[in-house]
N, CA, C and O atoms as CSV, one atom per row, in Angstrom:
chain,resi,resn,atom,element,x,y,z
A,1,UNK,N,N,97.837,28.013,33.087
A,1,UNK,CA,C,96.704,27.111,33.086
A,1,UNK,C,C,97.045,25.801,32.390
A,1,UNK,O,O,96.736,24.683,32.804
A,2,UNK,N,N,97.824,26.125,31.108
A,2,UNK,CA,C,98.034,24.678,30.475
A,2,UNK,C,C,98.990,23.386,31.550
A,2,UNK,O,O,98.970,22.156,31.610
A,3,UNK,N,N,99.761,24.491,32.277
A,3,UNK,CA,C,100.800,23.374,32.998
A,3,UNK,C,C,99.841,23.290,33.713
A,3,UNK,O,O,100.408,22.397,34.343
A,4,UNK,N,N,98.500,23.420,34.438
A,4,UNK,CA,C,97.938,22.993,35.638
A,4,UNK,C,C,97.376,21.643,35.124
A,4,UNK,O,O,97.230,20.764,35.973
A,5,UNK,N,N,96.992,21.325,33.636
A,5,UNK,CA,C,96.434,20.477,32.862
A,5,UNK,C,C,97.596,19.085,32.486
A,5,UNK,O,O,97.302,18.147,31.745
A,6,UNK,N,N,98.515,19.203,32.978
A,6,UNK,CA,C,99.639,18.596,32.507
A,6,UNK,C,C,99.940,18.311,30.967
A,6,UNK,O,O,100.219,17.245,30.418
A,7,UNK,N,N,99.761,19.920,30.305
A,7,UNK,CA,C,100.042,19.574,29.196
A,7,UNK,C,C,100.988,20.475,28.264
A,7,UNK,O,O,101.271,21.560,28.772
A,8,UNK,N,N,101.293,20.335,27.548
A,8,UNK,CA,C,102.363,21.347,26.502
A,8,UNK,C,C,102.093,22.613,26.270
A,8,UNK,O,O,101.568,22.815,27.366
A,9,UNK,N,N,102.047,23.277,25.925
A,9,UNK,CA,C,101.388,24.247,24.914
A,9,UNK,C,C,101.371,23.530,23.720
A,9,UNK,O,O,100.235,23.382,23.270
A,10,UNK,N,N,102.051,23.158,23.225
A,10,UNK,CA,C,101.738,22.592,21.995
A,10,UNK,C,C,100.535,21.047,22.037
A,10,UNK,O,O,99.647,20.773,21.229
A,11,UNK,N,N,100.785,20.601,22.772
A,11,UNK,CA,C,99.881,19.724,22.899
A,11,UNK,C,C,98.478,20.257,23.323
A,11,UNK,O,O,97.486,19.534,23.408
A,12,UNK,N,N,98.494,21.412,23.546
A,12,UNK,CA,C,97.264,22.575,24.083
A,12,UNK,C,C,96.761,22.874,22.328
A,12,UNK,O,O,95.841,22.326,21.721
A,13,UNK,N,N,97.477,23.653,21.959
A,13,UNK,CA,C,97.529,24.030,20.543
A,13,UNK,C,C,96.744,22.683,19.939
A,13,UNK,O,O,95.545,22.679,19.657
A,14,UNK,N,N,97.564,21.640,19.805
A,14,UNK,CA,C,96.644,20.732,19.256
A,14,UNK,C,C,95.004,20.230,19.735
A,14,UNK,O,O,94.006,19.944,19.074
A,15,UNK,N,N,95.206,20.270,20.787
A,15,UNK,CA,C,93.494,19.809,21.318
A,15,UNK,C,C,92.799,20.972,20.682
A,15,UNK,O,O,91.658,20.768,20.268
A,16,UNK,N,N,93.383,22.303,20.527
A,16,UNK,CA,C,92.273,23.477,20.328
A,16,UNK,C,C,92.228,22.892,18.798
A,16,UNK,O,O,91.136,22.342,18.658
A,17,UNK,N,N,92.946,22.812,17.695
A,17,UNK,CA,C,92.832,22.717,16.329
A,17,UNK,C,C,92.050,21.539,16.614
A,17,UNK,O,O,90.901,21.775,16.240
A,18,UNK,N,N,92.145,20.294,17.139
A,18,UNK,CA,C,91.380,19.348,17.069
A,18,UNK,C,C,89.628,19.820,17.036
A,18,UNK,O,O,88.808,19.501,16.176
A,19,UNK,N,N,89.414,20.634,18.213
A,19,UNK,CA,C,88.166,20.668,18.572
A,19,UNK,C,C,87.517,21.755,17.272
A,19,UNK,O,O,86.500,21.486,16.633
A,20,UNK,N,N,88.254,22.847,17.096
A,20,UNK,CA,C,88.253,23.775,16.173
A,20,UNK,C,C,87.293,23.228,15.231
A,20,UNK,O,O,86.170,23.709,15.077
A,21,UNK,N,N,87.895,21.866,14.379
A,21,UNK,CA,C,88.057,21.176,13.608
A,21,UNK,C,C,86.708,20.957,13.095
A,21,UNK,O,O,86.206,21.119,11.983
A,22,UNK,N,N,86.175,20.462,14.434
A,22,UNK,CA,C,85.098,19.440,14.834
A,22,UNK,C,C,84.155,20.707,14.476
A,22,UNK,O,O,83.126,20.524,13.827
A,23,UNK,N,N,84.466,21.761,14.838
A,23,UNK,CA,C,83.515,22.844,15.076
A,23,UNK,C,C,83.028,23.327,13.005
A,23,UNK,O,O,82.145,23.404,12.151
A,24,UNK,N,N,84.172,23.461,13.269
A,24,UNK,CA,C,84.184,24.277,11.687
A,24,UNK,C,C,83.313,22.926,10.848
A,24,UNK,O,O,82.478,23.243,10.001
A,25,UNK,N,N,83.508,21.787,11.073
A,25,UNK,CA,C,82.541,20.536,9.816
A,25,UNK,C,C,81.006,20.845,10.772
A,25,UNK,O,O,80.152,21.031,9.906
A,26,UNK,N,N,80.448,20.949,11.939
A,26,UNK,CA,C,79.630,21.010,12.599
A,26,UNK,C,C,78.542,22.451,12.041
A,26,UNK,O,O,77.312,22.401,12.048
A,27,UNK,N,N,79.465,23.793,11.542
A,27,UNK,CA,C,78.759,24.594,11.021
A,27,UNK,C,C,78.922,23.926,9.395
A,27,UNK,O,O,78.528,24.914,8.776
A,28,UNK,N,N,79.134,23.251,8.690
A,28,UNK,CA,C,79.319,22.972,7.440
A,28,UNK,C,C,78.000,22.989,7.403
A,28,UNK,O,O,77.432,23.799,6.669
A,29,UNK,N,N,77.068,21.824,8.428
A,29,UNK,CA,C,75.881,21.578,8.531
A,29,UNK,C,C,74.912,22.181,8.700
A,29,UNK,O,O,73.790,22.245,8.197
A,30,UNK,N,N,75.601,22.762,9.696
A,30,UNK,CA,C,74.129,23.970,10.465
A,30,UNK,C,C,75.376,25.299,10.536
A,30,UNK,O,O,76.256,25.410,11.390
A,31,UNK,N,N,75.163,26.041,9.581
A,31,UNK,CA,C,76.097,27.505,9.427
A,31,UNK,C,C,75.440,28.656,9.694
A,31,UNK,O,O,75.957,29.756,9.504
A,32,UNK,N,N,74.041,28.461,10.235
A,32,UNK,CA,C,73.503,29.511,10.881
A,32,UNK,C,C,73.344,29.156,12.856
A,32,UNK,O,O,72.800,30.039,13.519
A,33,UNK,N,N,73.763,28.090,13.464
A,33,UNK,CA,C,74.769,28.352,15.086
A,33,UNK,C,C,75.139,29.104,15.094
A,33,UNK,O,O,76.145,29.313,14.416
A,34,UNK,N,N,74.520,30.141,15.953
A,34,UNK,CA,C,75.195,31.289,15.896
A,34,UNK,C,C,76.204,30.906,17.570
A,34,UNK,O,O,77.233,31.576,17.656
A,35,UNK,N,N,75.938,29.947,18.748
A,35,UNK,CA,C,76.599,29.438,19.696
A,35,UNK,C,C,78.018,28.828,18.878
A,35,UNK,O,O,79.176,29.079,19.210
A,36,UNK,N,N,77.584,27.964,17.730
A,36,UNK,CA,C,78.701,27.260,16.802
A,36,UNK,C,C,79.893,28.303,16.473
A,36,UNK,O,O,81.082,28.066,16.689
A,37,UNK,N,N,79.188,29.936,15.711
A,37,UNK,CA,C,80.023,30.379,15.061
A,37,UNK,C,C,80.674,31.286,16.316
A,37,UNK,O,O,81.760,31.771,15.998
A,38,UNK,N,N,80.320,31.549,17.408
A,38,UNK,CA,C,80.711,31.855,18.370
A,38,UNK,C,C,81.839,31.037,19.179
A,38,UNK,O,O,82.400,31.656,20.083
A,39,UNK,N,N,82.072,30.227,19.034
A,39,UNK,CA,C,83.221,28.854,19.756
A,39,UNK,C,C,84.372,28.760,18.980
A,39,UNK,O,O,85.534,28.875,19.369
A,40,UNK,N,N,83.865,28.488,17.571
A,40,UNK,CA,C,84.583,29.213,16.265
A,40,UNK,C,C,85.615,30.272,16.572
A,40,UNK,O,O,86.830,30.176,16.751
A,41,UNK,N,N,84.764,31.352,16.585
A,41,UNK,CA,C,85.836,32.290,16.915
A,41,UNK,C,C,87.002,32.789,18.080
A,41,UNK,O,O,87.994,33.514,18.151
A,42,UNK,N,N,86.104,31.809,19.011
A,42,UNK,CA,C,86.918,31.876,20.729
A,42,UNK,C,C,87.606,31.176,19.937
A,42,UNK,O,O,88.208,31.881,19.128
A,43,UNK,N,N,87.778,30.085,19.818
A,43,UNK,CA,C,89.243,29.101,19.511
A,43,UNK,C,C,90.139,29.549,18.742
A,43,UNK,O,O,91.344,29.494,18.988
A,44,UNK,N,N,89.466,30.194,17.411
A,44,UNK,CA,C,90.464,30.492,16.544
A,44,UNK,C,C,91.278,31.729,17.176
A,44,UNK,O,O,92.462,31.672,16.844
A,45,UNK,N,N,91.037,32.600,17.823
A,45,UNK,CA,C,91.616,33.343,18.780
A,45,UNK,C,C,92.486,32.806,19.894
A,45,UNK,O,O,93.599,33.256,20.168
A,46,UNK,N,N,92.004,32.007,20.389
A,46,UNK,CA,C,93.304,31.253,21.267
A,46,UNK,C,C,94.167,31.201,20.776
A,46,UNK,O,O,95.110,31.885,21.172
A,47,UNK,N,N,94.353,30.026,19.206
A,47,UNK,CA,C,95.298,30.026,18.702
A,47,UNK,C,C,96.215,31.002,18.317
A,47,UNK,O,O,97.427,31.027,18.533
A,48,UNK,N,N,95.331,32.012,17.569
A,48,UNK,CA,C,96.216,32.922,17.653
A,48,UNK,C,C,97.352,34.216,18.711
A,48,UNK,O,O,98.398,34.817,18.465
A,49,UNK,N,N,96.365,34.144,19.964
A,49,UNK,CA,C,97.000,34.323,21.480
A,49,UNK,C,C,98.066,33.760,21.513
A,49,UNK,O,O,98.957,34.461,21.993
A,50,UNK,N,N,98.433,32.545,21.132
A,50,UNK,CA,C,99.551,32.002,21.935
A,50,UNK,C,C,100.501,31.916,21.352
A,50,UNK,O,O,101.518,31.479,21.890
C-alpha cells in the first residue's frame, strides 16, 4: 500500500508519528474522545506493525 502512495516506509512511518502527534496534544485537551483515544491507538499500532 505504501508503494501505491509513492512513498517510503519510512516516510510512511513519519506521516503516522506526525499525525500521532497531533492526536496525542488533541486528547491533552479533550482526554475523554473516546474516537481520539481510539486513532491513538490504531496509529500507535501501525507503528509498531512495521
Amino acid at each position: 500500500m505504501v508503494d501505491e502512495m509513492g512513498m517510503t516506509n519510512k516516510q510512511f512511518q513519519g506521516f503516522v508519528r506526525l499525525i500521532l502527534k497531533a492526536v496525542k496534544n488533541a486528547l491533552k485537551i479533550n482526554p475523554d474522545n473516546e474516537e481520539l483515544q481510539e486513532l491513538e491507538t490504531t496509529l500507535q499500532s501501525m507503528l509498531e506493525d512495521s
